[in-house]
C-alpha positions as CSV (number, residue, x, y, z in Angstrom):
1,X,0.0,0.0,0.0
2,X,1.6,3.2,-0.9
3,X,1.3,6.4,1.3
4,X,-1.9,7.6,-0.2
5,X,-3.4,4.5,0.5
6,X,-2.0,4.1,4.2
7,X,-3.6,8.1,4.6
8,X,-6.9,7.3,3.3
9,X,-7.1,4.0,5.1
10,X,-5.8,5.5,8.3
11,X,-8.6,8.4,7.7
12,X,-11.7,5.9,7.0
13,X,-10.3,3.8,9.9
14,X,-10.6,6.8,12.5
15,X,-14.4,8.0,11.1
16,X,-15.4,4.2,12.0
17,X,-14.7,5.0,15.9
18,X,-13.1,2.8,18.1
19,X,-15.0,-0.4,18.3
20,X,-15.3,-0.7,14.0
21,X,-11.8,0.1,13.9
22,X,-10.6,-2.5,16.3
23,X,-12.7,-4.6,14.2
24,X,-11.0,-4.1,11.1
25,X,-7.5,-4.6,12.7
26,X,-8.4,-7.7,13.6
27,X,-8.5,-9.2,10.1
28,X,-4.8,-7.0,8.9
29,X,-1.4,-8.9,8.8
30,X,1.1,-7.3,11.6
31,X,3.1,-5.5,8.9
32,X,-0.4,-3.8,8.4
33,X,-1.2,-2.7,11.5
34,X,2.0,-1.1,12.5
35,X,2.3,0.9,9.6
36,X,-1.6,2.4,9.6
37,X,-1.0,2.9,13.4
38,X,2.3,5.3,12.6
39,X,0.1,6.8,9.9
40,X,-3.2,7.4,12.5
41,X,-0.3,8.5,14.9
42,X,1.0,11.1,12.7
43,X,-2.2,12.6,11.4
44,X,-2.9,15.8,12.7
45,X,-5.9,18.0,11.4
46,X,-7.8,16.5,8.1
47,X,-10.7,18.7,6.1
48,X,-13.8,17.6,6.1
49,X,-13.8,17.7,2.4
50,X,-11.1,15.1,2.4
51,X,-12.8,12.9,5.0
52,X,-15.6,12.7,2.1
53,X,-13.7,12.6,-0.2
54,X,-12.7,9.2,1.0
55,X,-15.9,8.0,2.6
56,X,-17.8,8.4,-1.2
57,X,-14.9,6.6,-2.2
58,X,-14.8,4.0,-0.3
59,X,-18.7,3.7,-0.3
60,X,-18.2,3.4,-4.1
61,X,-15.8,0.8,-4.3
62,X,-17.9,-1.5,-1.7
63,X,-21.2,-1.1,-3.9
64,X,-19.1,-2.5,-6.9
65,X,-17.9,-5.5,-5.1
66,X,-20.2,-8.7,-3.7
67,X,-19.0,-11.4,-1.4
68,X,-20.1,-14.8,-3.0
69,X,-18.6,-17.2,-0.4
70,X,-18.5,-16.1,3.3
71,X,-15.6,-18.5,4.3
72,X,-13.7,-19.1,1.0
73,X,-11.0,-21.8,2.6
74,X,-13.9,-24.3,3.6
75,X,-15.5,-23.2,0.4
76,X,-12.3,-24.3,-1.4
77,X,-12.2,-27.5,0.8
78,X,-15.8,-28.5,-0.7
79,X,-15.6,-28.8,-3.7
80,X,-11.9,-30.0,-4.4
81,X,-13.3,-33.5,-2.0
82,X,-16.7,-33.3,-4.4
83,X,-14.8,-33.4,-7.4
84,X,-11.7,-35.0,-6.8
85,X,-12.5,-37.2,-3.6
86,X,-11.0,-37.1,-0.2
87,X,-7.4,-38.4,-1.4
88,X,-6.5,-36.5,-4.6
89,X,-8.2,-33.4,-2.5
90,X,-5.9,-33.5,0.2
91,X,-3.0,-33.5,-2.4
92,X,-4.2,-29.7,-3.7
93,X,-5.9,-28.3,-0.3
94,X,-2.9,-27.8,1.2
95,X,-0.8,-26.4,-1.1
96,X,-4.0,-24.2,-2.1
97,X,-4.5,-23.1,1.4
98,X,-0.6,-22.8,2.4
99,X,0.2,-21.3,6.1
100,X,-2.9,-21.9,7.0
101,X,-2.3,-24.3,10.0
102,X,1.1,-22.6,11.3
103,X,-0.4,-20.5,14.1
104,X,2.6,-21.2,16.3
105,X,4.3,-18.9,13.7
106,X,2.0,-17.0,12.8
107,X,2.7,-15.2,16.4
108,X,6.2,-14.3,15.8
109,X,4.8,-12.5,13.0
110,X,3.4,-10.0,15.8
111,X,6.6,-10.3,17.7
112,X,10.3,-7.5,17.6
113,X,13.2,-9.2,15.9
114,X,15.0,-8.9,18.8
115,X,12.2,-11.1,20.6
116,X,12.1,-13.6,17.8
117,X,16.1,-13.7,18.1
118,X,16.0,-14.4,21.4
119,X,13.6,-17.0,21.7
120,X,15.7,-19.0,18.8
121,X,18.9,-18.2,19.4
122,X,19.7,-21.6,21.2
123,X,17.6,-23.6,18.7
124,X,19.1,-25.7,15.5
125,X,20.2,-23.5,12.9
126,X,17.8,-26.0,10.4
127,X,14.6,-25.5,12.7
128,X,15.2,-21.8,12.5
129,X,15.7,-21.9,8.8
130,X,12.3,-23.8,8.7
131,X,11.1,-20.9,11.3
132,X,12.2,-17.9,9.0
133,X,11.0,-19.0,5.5
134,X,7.8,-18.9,7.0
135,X,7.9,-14.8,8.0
136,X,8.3,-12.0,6.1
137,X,11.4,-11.0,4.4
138,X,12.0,-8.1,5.9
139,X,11.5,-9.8,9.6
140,X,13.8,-12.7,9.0
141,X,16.9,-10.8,7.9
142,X,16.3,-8.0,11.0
143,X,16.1,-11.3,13.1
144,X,18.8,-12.2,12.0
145,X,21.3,-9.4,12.6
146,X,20.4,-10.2,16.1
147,X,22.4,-13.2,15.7
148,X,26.1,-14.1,15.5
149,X,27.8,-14.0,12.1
150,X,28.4,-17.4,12.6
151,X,24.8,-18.2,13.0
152,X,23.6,-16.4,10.3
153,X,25.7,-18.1,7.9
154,X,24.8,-21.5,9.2
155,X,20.6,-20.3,8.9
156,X,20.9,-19.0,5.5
157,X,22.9,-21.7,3.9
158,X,20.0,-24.1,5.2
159,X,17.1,-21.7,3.6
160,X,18.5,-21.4,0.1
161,X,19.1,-25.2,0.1
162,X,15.6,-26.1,1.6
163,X,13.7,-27.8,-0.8
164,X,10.3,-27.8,1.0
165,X,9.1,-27.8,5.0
166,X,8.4,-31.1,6.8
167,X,6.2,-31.2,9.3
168,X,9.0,-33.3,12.2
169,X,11.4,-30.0,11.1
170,X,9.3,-28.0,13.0
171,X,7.9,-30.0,16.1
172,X,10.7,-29.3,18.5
173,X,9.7,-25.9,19.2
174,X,6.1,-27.1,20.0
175,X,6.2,-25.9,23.5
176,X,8.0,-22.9,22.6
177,X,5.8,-21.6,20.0
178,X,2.7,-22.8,21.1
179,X,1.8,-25.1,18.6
180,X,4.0,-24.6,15.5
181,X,1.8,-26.8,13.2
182,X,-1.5,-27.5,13.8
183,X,-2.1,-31.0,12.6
184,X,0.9,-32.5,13.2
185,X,1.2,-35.4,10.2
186,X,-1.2,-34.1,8.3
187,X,0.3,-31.1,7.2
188,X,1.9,-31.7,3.9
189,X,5.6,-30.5,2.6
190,X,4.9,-27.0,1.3
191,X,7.4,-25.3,-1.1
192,X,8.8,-22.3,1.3
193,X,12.9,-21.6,1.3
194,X,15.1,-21.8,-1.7
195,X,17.3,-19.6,-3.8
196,X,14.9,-16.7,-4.2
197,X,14.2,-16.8,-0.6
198,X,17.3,-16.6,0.5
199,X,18.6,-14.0,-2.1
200,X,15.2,-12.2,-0.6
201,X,16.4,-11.8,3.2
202,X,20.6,-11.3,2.3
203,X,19.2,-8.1,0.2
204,X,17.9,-6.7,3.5
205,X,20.7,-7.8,5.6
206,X,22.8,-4.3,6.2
207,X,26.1,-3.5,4.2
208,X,28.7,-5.9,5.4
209,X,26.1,-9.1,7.1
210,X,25.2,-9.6,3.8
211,X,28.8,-9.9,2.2
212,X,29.9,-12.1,5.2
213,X,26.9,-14.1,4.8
214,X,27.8,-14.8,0.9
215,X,31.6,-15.8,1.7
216,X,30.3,-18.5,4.1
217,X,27.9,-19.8,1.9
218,X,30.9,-19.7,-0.9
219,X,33.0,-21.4,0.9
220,X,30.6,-24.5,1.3
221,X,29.6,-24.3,-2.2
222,X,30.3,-21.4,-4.3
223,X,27.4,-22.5,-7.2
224,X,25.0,-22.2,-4.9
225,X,26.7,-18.5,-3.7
226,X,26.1,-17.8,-7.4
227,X,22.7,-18.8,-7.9
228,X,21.5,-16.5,-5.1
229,X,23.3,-13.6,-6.2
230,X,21.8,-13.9,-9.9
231,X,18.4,-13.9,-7.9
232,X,19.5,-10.7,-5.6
233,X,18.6,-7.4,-6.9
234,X,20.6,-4.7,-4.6
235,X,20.2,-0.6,-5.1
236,X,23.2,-0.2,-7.9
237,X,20.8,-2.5,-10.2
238,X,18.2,0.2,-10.5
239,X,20.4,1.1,-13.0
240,X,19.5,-1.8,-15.0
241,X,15.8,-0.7,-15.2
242,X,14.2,0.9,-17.7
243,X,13.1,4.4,-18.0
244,X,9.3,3.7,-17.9
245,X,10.0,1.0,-14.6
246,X,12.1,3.6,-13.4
247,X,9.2,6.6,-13.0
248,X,6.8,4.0,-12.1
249,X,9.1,3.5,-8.9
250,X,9.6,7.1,-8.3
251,X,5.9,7.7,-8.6
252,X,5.9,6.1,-5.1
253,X,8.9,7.6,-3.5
254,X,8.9,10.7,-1.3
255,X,11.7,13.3,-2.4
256,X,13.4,13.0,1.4
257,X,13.8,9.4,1.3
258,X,14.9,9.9,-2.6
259,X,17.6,12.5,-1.8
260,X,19.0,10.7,1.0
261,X,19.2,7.3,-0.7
262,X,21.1,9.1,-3.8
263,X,23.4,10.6,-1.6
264,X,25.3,7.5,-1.2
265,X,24.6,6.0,-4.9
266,X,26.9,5.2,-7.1
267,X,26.9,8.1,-10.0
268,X,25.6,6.1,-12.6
269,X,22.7,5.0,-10.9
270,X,22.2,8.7,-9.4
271,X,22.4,10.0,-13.5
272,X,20.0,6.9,-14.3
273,X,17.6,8.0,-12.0
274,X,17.5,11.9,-12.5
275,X,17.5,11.5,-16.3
276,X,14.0,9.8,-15.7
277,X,12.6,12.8,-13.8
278,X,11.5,16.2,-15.3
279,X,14.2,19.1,-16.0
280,X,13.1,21.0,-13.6
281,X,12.9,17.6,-10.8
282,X,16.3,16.7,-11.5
283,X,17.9,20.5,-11.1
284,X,16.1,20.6,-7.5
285,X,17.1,17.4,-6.4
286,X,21.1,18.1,-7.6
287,X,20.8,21.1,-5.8
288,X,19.4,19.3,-2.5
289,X,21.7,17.0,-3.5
290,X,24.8,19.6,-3.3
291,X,23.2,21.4,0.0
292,X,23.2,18.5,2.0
293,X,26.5,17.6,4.7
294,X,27.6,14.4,5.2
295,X,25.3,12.0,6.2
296,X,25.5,8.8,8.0
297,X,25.5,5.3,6.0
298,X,23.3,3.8,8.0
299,X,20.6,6.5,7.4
300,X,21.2,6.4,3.3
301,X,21.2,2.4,3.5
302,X,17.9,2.8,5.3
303,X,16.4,5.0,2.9
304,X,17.7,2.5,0.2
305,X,16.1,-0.4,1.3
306,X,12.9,1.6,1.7
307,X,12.9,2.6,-2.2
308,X,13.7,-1.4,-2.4
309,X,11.0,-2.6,-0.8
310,X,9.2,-0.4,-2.8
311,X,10.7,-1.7,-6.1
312,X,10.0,-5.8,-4.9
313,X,6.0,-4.4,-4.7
314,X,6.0,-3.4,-7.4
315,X,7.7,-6.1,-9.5
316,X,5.4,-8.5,-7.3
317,X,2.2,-6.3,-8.5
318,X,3.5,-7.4,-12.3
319,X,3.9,-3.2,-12.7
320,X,7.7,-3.0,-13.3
321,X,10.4,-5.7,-14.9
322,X,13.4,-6.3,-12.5
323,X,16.3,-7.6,-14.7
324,X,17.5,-10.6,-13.3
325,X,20.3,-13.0,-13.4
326,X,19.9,-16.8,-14.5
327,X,17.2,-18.3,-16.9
328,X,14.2,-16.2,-16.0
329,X,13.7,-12.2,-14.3
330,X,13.6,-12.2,-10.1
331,X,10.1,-10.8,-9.7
């Protein structure tokens, strides 16, 4: 959701009141809820024309849509055992209906990193591979720069080379986690880790974890090193885009977190990007860019993995091409 969105959903949430809203958050991933709470915590003042604004909008797009099935997984469930049988069902519902009986994990989801970390610091490096491919991106590689280097090597080694989750992988942190599969036997090998995933989390790890990550992983097998890089898609490759993917992505990016990410970017891919904004864009951001003092890395690699994150939506939403390594684009 880009920050329109997050201001208009933040602004239809608070004209609900308190009880609807809480409603509302009840059905939103974590990642959701902490980012329209800092937007509702930010908003000051709004005009009543805006409020409206978003209200009719809203009001509109409900009207257009109907709700056919009012619990689509037991829906899906149905009729795969009507027409396949109970056997050949159990083979798709599963896959179909993937994550749905990992409630154990699904609260580290609403957990810190540091938290998570803790808890599986001690555990396997395997069973908190198995943990990880199950979270976000973005939570697994902070999680894990709350472990040791040596750790973190070990953990993603085991994700890119997992070919798929068994249920026994996970059952020793039963007691920890409350009940990491729901099931037990039942639950079927699901196709979570891998290449991609692991090229996912390095490309959030910060400057340096990532590198020493790579080198271990080298070391134990350097095609495998070389696969995940081909899938990895850092800031210098926004060079690589095209002009039309490239507005598309600065469409969505506020000029602060712009200026401060390209104050640290190699030149080529600071040219790349200002030759795909308007004359009169690119001479106000060069002269931000010349105003502004030194400024710390940590706070440009930040803003970097922000316009990131932002690029990975939008290749996920099919809007923009990333130029990938190997025998097909990383999307």
């Amino acid at each position: 959701m880009d920050e329109k969105g997050l201001n208009d959903a933040a602004i239809m949430l608070m004209s609900l009141g308190e009880e609807e809203a809480a409603e509302v958050f009840k059905h939103l991933s974590p990642k959701e809820v902490q980012k329209l709470g800092e937007t509702i915590a930010r908003m000051r003042a709004v005009s009543r024309e805006k409020v409206d604004e978003v209200i009719d909008r809203f009001t509109q797009d409900a009207a257009a849509q109907s709700l056919l099935v009012s619990d689509t997984s037991n829906y899906v469930r149905a009729v795969l055992k009507r027409a396949l049988g109970d056997d050949k069902a159990a083979l798709l519902i599963d896959r179909i209906l993937q994550g749905g009986d990992v409630s154990g994990i699904e609260s580290l989801k609403w957990m810190d990193p540091l938290s998570v970390a803790e808890l599986l610091r001690n555990e396997h490096p395997q069973i908190v591979a198995a943990i990880l491919v199950h979270l976000d991106p973005e939570q697994s590689s902070a999680i894990l720069m709350h472990l040791t280097e040596r750790q973190r090597s070990e953990i993603m080694l085991r994700i890119a080379t997992i070919e798929g989750i068994q249920p026994t992988a996970l059952k020793d942190l039963n007691e920890v986690l409350f009940r990491v599969l729901a099931g037990g036997d039942k639950i079927r090998k699901s196709s979570l880790g891998g290449v991609k995933t692991a090229a996912e989390i390095i490309n959030l790890m910060r400057s340096g974890a990532d590198t020493t990550v790579l080198d271990a992983i080298r070391n134990h097998d350097p095609d495998l090193a070389q696969k995940i890089m081909d899938k990895m898609f850092i800031f210098d490759d926004i060079a690589k885009l095209d002009g039309r993917a490239i507005q598309t992505v600065l469409r969505e990016i506020a000029s602060e977190t712009l200026v401060v990410a390209l104050k640290g970017a190699q030149p080529e891919v600071r040219e790349k990007i200002l030759a795909n904004m308007s004359t009169r864009a690119a001479e106000a951001m060069r002269e931000d860019l010349e105003s502004r003092g030194p400024m710390r890395l940590s706070e440009v690699e930040a803003q970097q993995h922000e316009i990131l994150k932002t690029v990975r939506r939008l290749a996920d939403e099919g809007q923009i091409a990333l130029a990938g390594g190997g025998d097909d684009a990383f999307v």
